[in-house]
N, C-alpha and C positions, 0 to 999 in steps of 0.2 A: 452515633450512626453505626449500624450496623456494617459487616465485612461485606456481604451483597448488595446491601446498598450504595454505599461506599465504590464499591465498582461497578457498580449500573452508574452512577453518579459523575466516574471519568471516563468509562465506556463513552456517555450519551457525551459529552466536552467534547470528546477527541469525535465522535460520528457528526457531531453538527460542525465543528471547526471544516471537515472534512466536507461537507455535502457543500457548506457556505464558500469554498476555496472553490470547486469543481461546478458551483450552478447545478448540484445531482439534489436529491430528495433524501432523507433518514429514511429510513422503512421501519414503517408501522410496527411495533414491536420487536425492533433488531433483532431480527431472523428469532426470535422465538416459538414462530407456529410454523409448520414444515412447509404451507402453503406462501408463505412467507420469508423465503430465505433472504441469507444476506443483512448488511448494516446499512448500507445507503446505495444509491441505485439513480443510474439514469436513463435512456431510452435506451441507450447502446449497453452498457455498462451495470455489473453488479460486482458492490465489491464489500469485504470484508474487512473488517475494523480489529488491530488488539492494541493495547496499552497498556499501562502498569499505574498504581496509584502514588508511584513517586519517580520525578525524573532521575536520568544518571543509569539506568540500565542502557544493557546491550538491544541490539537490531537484531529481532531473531525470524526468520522464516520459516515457521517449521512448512517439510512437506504434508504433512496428515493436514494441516490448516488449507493449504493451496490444493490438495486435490478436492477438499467439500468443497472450497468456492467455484474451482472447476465445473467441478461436477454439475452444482448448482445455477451455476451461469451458463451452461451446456443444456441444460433443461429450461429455463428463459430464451433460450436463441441469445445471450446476449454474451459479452467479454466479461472474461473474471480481473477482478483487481485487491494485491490483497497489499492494504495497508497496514504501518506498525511502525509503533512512536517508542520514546524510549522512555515513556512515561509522565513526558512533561505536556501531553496535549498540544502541539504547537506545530506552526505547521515547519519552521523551518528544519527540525529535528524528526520529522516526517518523513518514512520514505514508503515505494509503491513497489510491488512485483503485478507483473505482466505478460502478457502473451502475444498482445499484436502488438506492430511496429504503426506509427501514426505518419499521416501524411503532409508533415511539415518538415524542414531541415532539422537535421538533431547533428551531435556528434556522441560517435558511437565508440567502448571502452572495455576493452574485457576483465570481467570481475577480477581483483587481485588477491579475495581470500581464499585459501581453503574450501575446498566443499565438501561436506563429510555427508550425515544426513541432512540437515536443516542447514539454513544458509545465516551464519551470524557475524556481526561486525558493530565497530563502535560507530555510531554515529557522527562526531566530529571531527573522528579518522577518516572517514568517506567525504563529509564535507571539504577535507582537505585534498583529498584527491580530485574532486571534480572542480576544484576553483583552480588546479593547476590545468585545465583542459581548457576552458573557456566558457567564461561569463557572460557572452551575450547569445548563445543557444542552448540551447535543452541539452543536459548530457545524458547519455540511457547506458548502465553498465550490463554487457553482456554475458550470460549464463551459460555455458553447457556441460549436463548434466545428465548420466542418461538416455543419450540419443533426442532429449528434448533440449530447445533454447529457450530460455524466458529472460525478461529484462527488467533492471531495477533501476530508478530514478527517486530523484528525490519529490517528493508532496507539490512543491515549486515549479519543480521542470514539467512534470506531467498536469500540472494544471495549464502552463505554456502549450502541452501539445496536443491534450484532451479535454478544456475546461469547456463545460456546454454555454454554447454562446445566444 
């Protein structure tokens, strides 16, 4: 298998794991035609998908990634969501950045790494952080950045607090 294929291959894993957790839809040629943006997509919501084709990487956020899905969800009328796994497709190693706050109880945490340009962290370092918070609500870690806030949860919380029902 080819290296393009090969990552269309964990690209489309990781976008259907993701649309199947959230009740959202894959879009039609994951944002490949400009009329067409975005990886998967729900009435409210467009959001962006990365991964890697082996687990054991870092959580990276880049900002050049979150302003196209902005941008892109800003021209939908709809919210951006940008997803990113650490290579193992799955949704517990999942996590989400954000822009709205959602209308169910969460508890709220402000980020504890560094933010330099892009936002990175190890996965099961995070997870260890939000299980000393509490395990029976959403936790959402808080971003500020720039005179913007956004917020990251893990794939799990945010389908707790955005899964289309």
């Amino acid at each position: 298998m080819g290296i393009s294929k090969l990552k269309k291959y964990y690209s489309s894993k990781q976008e259907n794991m993701i649309a199947n957790k959230l009740g959202w839809r894959v879009v039609t040629g994951s944002g490949a035609r400009s009329t067409h943006p975005g990886d998967v997509e729900s009435d409210e919501w467009l959001g962006e998908c990365k991964t890697h084709e082996s687990p054991g990487h870092k959580i990276v956020f880049y900002q050049s990634v979150w302003k196209k899905i902005s941008d892109e969800a800003s021209s939908k009328y709809k919210f951006p969501a940008l997803f990113v796994d650490d290579g193992s497709q799955i949704s517990s190693n999942t996590w989400v950045m954000f822009s709205t706050l959602p209308a169910v109880p969460y508890i709220g945490s402000n980020f504890i790494y560094t933010i330099k340009n892009n936002i990175r962290f190890d996965s099961l370092d995070m997870m260890k952080n939000r299980k000393e918070l509490d395990l029976s609500t959403p936790v959402i870690f808080k971003i500020s950045k720039d005179k913007r806030t956004l917020f990251i949860s893990s794939l799990d919380d945010f389908a707790l607090m955005f899964k289309v029902r």
